[in-house]
Backbone as a ProteinNet text record, in pm:
[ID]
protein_1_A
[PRIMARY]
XXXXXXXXXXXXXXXXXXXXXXXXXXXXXXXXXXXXXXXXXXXXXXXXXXXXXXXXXXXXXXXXXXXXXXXXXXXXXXXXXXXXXXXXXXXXXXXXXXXXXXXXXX
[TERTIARY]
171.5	190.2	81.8	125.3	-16.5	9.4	0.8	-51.4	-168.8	-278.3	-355.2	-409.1	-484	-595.4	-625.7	-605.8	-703.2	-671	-531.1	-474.8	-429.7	-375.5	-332.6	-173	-91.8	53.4	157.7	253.9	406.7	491.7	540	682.5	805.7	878.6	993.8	1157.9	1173.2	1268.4	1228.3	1330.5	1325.4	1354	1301.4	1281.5	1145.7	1067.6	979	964	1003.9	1065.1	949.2	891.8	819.7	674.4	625.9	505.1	387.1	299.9	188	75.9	-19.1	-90.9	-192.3	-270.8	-339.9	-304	-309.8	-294.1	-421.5	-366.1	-451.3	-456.5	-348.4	-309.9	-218.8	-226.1	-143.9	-85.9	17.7	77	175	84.1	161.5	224.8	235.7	325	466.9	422.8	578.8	580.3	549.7	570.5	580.4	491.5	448.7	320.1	336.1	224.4	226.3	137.1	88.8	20.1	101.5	10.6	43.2	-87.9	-186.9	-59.3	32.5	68	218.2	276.8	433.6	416.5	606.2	663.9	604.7	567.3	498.4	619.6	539.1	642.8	528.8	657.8	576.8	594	500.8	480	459.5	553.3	527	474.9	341	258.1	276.9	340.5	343.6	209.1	192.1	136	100.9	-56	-97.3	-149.6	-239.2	-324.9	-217.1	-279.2	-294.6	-336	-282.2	-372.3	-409.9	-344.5	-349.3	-229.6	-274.3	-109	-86.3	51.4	118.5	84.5	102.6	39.9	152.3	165.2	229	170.1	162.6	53.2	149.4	97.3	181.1	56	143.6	105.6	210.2	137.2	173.6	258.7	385.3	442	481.8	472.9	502.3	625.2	584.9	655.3	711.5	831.8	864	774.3	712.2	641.5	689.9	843.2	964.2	938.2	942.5	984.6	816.4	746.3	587	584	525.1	512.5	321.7	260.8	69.2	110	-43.5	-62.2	-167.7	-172.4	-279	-411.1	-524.5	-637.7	-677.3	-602.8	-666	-599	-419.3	-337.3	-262.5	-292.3	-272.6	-69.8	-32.8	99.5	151.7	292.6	321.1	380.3	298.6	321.5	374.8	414.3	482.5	329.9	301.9	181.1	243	111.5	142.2	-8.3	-12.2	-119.4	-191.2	-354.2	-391.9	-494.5	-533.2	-658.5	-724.6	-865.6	-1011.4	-1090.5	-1185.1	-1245.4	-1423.7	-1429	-1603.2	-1681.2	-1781	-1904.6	-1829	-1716.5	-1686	-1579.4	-1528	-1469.8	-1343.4	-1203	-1099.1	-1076	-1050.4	-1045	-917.2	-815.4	-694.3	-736.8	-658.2	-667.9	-551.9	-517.6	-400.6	-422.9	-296.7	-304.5	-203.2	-241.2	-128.4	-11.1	125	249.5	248.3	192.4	169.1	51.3	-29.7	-124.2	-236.3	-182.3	-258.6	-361.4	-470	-576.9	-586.5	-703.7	-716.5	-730.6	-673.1	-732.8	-816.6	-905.4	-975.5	-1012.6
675.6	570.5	464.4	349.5	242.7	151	165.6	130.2	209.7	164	279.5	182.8	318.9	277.9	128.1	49.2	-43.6	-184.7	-157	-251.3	-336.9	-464.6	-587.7	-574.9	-566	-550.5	-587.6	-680.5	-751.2	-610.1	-661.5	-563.9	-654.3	-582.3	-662.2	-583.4	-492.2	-448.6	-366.9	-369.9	-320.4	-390.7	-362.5	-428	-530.3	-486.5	-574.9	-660.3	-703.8	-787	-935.5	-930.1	-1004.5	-1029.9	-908.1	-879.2	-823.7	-891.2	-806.1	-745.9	-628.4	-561.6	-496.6	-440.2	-361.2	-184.9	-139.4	23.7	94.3	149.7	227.3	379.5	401.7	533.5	555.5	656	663.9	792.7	860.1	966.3	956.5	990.3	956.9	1085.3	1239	1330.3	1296.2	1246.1	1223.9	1054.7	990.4	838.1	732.2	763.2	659.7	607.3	504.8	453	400.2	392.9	345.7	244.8	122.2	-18.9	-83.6	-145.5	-159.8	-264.8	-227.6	-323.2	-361.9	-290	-296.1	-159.5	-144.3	-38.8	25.8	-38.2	6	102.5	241	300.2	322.3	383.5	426.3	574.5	604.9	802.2	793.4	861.1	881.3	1029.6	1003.9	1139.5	1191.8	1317.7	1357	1370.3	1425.9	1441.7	1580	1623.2	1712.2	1807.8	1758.6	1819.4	1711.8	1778.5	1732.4	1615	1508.6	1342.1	1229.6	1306.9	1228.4	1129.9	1038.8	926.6	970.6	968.7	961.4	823.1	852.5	724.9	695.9	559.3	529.7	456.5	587.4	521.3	447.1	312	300.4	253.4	325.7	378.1	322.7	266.7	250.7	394.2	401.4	485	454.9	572.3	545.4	493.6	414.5	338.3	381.8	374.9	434.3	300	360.7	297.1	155.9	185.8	104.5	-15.8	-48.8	-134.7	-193	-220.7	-274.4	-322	-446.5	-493.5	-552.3	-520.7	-564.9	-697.7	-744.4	-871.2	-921.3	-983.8	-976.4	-1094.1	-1032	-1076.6	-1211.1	-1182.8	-1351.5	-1447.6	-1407.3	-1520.7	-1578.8	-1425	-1454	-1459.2	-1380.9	-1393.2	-1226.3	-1196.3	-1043.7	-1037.4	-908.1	-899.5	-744.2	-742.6	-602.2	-582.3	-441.6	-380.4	-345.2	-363.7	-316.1	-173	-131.8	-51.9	-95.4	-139.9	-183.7	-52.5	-31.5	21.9	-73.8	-45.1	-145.9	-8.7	-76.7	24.4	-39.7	76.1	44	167.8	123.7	200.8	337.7	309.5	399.3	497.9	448.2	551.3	441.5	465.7	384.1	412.4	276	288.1	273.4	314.3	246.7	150.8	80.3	-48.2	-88.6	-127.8	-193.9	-343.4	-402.2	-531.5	-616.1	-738.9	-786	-859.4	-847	-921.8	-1057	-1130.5	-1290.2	-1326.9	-1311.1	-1374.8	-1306.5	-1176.9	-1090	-1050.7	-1055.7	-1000	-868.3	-776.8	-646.5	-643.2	-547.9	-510.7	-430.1	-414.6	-323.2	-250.2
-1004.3	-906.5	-927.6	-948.6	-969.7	-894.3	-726.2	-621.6	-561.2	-532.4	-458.4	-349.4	-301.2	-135.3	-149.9	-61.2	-68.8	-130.7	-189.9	-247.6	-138.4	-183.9	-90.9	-159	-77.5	-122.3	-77.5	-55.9	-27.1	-9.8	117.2	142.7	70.4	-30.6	-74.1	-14.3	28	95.9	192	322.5	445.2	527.5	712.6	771.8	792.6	740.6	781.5	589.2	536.9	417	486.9	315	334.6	420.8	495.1	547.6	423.1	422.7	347.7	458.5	399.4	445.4	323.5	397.4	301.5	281.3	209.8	179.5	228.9	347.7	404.5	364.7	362.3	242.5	154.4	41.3	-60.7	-52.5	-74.9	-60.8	-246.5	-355.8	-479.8	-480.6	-410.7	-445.9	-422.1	-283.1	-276.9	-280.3	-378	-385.8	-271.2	-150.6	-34.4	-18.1	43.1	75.9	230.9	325	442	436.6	496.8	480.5	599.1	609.4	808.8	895.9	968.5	1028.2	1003.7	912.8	906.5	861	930.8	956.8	1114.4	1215.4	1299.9	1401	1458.7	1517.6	1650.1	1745.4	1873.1	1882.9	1924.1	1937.9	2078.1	2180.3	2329.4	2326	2384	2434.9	2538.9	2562.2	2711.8	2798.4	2903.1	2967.1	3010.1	2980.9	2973.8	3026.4	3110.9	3228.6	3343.1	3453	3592.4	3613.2	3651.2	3679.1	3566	3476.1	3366.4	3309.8	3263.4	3237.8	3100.6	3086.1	2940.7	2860.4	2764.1	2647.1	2523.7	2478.8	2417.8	2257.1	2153.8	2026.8	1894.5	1892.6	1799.7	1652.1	1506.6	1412.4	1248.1	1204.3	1101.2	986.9	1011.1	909.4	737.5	692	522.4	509.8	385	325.3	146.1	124.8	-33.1	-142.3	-215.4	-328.6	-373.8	-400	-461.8	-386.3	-233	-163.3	-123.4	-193.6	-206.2	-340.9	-376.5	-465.8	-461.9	-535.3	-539	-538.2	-479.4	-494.1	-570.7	-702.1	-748.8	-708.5	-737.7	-659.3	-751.2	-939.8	-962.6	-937.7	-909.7	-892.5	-779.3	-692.2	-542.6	-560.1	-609	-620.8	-652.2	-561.4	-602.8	-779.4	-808.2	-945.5	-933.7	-1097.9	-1151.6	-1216.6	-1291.7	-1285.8	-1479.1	-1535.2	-1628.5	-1674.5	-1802.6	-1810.1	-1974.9	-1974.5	-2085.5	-2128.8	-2229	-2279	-2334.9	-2279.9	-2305.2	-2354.4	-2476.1	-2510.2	-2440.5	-2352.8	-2336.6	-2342.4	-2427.1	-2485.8	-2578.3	-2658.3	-2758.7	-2698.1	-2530.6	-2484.9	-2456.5	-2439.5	-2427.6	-2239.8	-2188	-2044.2	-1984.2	-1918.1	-1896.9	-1780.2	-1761	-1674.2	-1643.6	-1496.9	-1441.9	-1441.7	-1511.7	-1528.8	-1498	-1442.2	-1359	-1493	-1454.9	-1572	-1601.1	-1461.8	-1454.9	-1533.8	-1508.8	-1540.9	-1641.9	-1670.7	-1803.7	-1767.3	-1651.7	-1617	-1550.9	-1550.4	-1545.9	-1396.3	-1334.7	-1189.2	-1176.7	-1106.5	-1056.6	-974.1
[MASK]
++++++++++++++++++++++++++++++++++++++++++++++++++++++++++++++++++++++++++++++++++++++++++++++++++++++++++

């Protein structure tokens, strides 16, 4: 999966189409990701003890991999992801690199 934590990323299908957010979490077993602020759901909490009010939490749910597209940080535009090897200090590095504009992410 070459989306991870922390990335800045475009919703391209769903309901919320066209919202970006950041990746707050990654779930690559089963190919999701959680990003801050779309897909928002509500969880009603009952009520527990005695005198206490019920609560209503709402929470960012996963999202399928497919329907997120990165945004890259040199061109500021959603890109497809490609994979380069850079060799530093005698050791070969893979690197995610954006399709537009040929530069490495990090």
């Amino acid at each position: 999966m070459k989306i991870r934590k922390g990335d800045n990323v475009k919703v391209i299908a769903g309901k919320d189409r066209g919202k970006t957010g950041k990746v707050t979490q990654a779930f690559p077993e089963i190919g999701k990701v959680v990003v801050e602020g779309v897909n928002t759901t509500v969880k009603h909490m009952k009520v527990r003890k005695q005198g206490e009010k019920g609560q209503r939490l709402e929470y960012s749910g996963p999202l399928a991999v497919d329907n997120v597209q990165l945004i890259c940080p040199k061109c500021s535009q959603p890109t497809k992801l490609g994979k380069k090897l850079l060799a530093e200090g005698g050791k070969d590095k893979k690197v995610r690199t954006c399709k537009k504009c040929k530069e490495a992410i990090e």
